[in-house]
DOPAZA-973639 format. One record per residue: residue in one letter; y, x, z of N, C-alpha, C in turn. Coordinates in pm, 1 decimal. Layout:
<site "a", <Y, X, Z>, <Y, X, Z>, <Y, X, Z>>
...
END
This chain:
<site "x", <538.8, -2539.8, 317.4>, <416.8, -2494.2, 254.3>, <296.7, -2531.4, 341.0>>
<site "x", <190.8, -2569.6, 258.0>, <77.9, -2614.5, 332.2>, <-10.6, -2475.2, 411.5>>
<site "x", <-66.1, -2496.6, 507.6>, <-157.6, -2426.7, 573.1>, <-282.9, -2381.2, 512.4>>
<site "x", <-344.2, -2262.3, 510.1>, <-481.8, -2246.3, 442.1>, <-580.8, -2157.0, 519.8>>
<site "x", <-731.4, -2221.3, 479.1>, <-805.1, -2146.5, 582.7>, <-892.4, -2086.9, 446.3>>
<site "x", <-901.0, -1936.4, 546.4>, <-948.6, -1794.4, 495.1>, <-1104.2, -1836.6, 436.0>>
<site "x", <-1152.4, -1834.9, 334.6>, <-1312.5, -1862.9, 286.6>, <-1351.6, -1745.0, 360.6>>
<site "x", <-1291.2, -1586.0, 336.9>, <-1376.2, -1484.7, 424.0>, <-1389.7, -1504.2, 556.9>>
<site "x", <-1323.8, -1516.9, 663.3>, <-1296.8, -1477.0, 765.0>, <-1275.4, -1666.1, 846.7>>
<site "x", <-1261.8, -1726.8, 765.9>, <-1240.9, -1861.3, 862.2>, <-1086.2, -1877.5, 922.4>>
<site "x", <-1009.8, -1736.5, 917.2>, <-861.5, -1808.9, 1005.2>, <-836.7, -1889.2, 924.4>>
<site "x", <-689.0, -1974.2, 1016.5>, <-609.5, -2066.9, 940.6>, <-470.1, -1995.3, 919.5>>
<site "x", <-433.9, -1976.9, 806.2>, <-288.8, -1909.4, 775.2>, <-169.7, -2016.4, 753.2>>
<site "x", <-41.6, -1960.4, 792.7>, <74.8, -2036.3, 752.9>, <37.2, -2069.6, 572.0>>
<site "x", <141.4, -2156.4, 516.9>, <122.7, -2168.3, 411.1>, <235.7, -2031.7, 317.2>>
<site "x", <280.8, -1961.1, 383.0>, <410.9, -1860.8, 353.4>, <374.2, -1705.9, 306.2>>
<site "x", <230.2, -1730.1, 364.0>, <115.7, -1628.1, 357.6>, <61.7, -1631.9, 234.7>>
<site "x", <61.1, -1538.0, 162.6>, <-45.9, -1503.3, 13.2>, <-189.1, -1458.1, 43.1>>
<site "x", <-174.1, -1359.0, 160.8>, <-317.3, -1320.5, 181.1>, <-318.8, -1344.0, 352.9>>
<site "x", <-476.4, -1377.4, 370.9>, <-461.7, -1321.0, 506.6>, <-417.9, -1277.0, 597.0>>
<site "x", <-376.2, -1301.8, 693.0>, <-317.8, -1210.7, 824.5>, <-473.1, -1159.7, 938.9>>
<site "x", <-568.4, -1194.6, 874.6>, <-671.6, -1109.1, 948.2>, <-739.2, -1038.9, 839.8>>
<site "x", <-783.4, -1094.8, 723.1>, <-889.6, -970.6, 678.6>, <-822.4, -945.5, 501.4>>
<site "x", <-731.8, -1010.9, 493.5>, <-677.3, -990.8, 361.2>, <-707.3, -1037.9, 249.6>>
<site "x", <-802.4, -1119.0, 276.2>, <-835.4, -1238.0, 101.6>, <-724.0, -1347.3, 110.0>>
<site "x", <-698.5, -1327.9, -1.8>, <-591.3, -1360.7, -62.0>, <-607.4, -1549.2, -86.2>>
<site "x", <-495.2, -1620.4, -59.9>, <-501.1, -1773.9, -54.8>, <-534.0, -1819.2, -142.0>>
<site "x", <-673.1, -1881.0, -149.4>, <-750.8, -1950.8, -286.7>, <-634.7, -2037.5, -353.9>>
<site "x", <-578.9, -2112.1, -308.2>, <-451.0, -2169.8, -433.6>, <-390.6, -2068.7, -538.5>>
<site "x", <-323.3, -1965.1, -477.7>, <-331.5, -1850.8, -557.7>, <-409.4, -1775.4, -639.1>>
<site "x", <-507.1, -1743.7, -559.5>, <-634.8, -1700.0, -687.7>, <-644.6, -1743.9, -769.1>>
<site "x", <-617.8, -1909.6, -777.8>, <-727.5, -1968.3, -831.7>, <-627.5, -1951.8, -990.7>>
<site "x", <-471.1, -1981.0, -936.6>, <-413.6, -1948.2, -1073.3>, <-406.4, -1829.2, -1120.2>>
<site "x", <-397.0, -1713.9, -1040.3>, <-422.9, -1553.4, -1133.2>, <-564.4, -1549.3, -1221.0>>
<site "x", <-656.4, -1614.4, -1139.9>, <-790.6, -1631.4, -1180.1>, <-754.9, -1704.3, -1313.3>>
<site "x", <-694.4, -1823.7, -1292.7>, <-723.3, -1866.4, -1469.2>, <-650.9, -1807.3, -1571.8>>
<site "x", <-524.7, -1754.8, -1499.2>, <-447.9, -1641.3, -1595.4>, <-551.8, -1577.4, -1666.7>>
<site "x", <-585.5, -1436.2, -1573.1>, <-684.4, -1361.9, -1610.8>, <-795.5, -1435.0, -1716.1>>
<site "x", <-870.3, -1568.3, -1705.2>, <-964.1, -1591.5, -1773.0>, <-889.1, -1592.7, -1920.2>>
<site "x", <-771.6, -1617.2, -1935.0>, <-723.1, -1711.8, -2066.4>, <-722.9, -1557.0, -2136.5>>
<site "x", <-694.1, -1427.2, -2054.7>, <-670.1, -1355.4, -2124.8>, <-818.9, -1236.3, -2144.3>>
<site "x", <-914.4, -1222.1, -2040.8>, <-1027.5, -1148.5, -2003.1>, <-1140.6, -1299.9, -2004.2>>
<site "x", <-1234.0, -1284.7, -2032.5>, <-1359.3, -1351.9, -1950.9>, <-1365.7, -1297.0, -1792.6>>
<site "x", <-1392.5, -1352.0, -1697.4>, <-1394.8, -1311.9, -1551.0>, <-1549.1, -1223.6, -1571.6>>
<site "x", <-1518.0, -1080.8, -1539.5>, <-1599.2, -992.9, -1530.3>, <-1610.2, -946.9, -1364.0>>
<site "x", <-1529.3, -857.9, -1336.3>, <-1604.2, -788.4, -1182.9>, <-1469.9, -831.3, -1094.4>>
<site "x", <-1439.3, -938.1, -1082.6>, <-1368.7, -993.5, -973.2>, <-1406.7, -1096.7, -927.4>>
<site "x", <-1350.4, -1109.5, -781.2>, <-1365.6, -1260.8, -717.1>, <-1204.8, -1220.9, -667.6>>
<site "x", <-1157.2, -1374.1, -682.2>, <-1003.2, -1363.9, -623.1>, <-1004.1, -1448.0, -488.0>>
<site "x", <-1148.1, -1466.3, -448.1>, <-1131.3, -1627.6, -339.4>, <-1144.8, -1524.2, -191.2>>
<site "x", <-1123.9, -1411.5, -199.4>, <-1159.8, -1313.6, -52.8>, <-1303.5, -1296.1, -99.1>>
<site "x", <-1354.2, -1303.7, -160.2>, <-1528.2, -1237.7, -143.6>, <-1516.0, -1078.2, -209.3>>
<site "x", <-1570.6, -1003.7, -184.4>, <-1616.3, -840.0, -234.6>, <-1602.4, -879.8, -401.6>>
<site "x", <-1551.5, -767.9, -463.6>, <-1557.7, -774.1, -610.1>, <-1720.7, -768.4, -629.2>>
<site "x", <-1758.0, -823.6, -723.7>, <-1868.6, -798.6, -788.5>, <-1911.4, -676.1, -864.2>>
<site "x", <-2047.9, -621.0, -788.7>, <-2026.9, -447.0, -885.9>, <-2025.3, -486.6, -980.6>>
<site "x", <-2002.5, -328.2, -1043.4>, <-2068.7, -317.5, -1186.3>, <-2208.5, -351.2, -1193.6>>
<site "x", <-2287.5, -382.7, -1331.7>, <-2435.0, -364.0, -1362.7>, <-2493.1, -231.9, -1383.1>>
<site "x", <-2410.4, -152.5, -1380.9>, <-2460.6, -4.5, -1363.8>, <-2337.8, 54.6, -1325.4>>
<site "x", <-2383.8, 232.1, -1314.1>, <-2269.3, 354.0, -1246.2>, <-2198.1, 329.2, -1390.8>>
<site "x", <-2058.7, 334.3, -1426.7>, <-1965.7, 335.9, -1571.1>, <-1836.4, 395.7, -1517.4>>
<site "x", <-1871.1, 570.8, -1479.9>, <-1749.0, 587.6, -1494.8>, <-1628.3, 613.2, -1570.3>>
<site "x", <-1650.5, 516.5, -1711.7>, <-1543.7, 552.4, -1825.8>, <-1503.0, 422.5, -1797.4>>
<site "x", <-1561.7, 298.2, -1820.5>, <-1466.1, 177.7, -1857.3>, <-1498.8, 135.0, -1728.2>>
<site "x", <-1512.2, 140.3, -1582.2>, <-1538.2, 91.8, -1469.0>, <-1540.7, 160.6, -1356.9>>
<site "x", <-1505.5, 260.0, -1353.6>, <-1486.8, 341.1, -1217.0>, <-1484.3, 276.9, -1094.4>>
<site "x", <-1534.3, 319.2, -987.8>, <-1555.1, 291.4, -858.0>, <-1397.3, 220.7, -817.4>>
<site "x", <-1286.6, 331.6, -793.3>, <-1184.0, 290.6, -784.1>, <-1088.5, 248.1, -889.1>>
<site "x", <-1136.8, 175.4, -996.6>, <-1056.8, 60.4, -1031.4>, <-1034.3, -43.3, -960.5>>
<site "x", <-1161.5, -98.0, -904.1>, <-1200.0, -217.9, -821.4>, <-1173.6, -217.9, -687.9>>
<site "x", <-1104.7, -97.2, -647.5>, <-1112.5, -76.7, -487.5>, <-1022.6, -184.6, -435.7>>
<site "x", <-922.2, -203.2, -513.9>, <-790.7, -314.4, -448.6>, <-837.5, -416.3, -382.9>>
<site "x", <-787.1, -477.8, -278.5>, <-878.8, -593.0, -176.6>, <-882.7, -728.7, -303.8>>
<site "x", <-838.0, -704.0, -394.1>, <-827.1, -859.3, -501.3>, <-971.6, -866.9, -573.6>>
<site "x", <-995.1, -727.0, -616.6>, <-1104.0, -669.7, -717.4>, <-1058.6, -719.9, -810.3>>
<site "x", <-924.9, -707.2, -858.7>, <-901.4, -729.6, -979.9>, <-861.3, -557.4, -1026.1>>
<site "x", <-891.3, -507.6, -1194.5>, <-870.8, -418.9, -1241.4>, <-743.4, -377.8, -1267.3>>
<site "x", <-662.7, -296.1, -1205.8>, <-498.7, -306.6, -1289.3>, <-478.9, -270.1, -1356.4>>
<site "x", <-564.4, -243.2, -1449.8>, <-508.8, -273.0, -1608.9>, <-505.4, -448.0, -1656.2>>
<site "x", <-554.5, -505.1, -1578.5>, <-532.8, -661.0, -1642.7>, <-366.6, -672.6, -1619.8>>
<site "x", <-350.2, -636.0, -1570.4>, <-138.7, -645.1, -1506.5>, <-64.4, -609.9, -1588.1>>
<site "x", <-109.7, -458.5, -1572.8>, <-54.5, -338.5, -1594.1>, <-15.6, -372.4, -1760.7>>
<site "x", <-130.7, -401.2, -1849.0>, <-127.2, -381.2, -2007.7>, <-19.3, -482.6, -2073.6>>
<site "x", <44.0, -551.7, -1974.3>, <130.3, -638.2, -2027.9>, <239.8, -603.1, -1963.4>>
<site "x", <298.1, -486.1, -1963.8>, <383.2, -393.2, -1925.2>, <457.0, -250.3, -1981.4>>
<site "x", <560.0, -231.1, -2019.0>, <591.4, -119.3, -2069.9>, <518.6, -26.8, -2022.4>>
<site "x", <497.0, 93.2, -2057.1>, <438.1, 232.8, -2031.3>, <498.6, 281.0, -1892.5>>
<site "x", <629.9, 289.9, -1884.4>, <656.8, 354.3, -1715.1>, <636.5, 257.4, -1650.1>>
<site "x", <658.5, 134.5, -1664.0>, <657.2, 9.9, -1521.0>, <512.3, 11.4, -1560.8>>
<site "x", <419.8, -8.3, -1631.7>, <289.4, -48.1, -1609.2>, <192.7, 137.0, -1475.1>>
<site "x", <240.2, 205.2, -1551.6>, <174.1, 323.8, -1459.5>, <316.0, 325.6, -1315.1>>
<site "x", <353.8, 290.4, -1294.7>, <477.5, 260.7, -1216.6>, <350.9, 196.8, -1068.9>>
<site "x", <335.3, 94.0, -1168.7>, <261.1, -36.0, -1096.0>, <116.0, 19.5, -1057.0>>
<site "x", <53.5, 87.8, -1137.5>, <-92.6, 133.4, -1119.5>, <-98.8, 236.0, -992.8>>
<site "x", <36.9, 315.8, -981.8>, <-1.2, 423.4, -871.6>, <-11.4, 365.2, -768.0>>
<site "x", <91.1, 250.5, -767.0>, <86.5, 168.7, -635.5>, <-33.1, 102.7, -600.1>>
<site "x", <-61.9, 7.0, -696.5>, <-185.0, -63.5, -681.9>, <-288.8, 30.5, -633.7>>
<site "x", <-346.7, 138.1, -666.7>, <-421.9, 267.3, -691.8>, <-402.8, 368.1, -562.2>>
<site "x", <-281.2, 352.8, -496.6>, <-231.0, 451.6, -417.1>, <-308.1, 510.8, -270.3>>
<site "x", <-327.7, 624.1, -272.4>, <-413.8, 721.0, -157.6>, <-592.9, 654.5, -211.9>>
<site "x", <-601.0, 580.7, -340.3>, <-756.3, 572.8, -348.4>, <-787.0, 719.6, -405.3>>
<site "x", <-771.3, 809.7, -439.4>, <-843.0, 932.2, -543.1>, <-761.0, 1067.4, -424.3>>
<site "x", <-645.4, 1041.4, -342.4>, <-566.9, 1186.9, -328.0>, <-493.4, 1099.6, -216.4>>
<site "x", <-357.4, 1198.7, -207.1>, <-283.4, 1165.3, -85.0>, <-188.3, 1023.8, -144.1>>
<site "x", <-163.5, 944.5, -46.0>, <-87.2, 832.7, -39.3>, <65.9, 861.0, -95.1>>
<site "x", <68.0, 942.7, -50.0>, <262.9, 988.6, -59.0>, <285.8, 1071.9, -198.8>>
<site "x", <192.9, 1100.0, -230.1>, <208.3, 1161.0, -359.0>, <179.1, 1085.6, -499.7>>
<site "x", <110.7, 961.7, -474.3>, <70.4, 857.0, -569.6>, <243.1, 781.1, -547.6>>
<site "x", <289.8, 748.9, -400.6>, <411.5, 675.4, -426.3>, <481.6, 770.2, -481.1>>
<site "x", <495.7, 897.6, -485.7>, <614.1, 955.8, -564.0>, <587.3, 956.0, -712.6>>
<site "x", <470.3, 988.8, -739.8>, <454.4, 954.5, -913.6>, <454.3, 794.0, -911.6>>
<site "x", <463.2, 723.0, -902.1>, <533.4, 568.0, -935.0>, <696.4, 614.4, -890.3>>
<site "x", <722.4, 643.8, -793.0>, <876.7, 651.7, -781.6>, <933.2, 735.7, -958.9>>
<site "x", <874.6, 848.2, -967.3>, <874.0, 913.0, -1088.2>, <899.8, 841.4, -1223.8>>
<site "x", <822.1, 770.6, -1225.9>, <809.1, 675.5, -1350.6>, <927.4, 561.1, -1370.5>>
<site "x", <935.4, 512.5, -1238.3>, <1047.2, 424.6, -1241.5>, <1172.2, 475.1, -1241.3>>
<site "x", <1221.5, 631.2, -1187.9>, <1325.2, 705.9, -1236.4>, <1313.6, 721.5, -1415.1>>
<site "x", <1224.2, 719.6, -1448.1>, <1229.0, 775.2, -1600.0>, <1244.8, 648.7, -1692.8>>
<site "x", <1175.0, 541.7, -1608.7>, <1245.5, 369.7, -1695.5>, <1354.3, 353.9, -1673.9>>
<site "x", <1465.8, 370.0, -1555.5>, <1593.7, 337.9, -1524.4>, <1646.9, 433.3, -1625.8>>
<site "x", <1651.3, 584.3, -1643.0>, <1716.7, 663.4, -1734.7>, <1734.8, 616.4, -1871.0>>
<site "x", <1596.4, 559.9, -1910.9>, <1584.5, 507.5, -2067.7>, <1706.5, 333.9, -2087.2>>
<site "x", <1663.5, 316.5, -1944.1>, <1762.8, 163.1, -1981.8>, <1865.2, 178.8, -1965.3>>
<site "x", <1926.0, 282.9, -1879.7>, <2052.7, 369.7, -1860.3>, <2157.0, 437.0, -2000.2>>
<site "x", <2060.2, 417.1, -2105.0>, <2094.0, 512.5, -2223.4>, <2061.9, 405.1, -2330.9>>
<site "x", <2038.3, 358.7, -2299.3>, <2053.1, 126.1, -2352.6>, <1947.5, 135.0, -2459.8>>
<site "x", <1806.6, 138.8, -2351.5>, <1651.3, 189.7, -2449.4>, <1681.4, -27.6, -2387.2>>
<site "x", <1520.6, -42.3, -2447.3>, <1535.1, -224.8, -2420.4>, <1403.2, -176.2, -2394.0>>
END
């Protein structure tokens, strides 16, 4: 794998690396394809995937834009993920993504642990 240097921060990373090993923006080769994912399915609204700060909102929106939607170092929203996901694996995925932003850390991983006990039960009982 090829080598890549950080747009935030300037290191040079192995190529084995997705994000950073100093400040955590994530390897523009990568972005660049979640990025066009995301476009085919969203217009690019309040993310940058290249390591730069998400882009605020244009105003305070705490119904469709909350502060901590965007907190994730990607500034991508996880509902862009998430909505193409069953109901327990998609909130499965959100606590994680989401996790210790609103409350305690260990209690966001146990409600995802939660959820994913309650998808294994359903596929356990031969749900699809």
């Amino acid at each position: 794998m090829k080598n890549w240097q950080c747009a935030r921060c300037d290191v040079e990373n192995t190529g084995a690396l997705t994000h950073c090993r100093e400040c955590g923006a994530m390897d523009p080769l990568l972005a660049d394809k979640i990025e066009k994912t995301l476009d085919s399915v969203y217009p690019p609204a309040h993310y940058d995937l290249i390591g730069k700060a998400p882009m605020p909102p244009t105003s305070h929106d705490p119904v469709n834009h909350p502060a901590h939607y965007n907190s994730h170092p990607s500034g991508v929203e996880c509902i862009a993920i998430t909505e193409h996901m069953n109901f327990c694996i998609g909130n499965a995925v959100k606590y994680l993504w989401r996790a210790g932003e609103k409350g305690s850390l260990l209690e966001d991983i146990k409600k995802a642990r939660w959820y994913i006990d309650r998808e294994i039960a359903r596929l356990e009982r031969g749900g699809r």
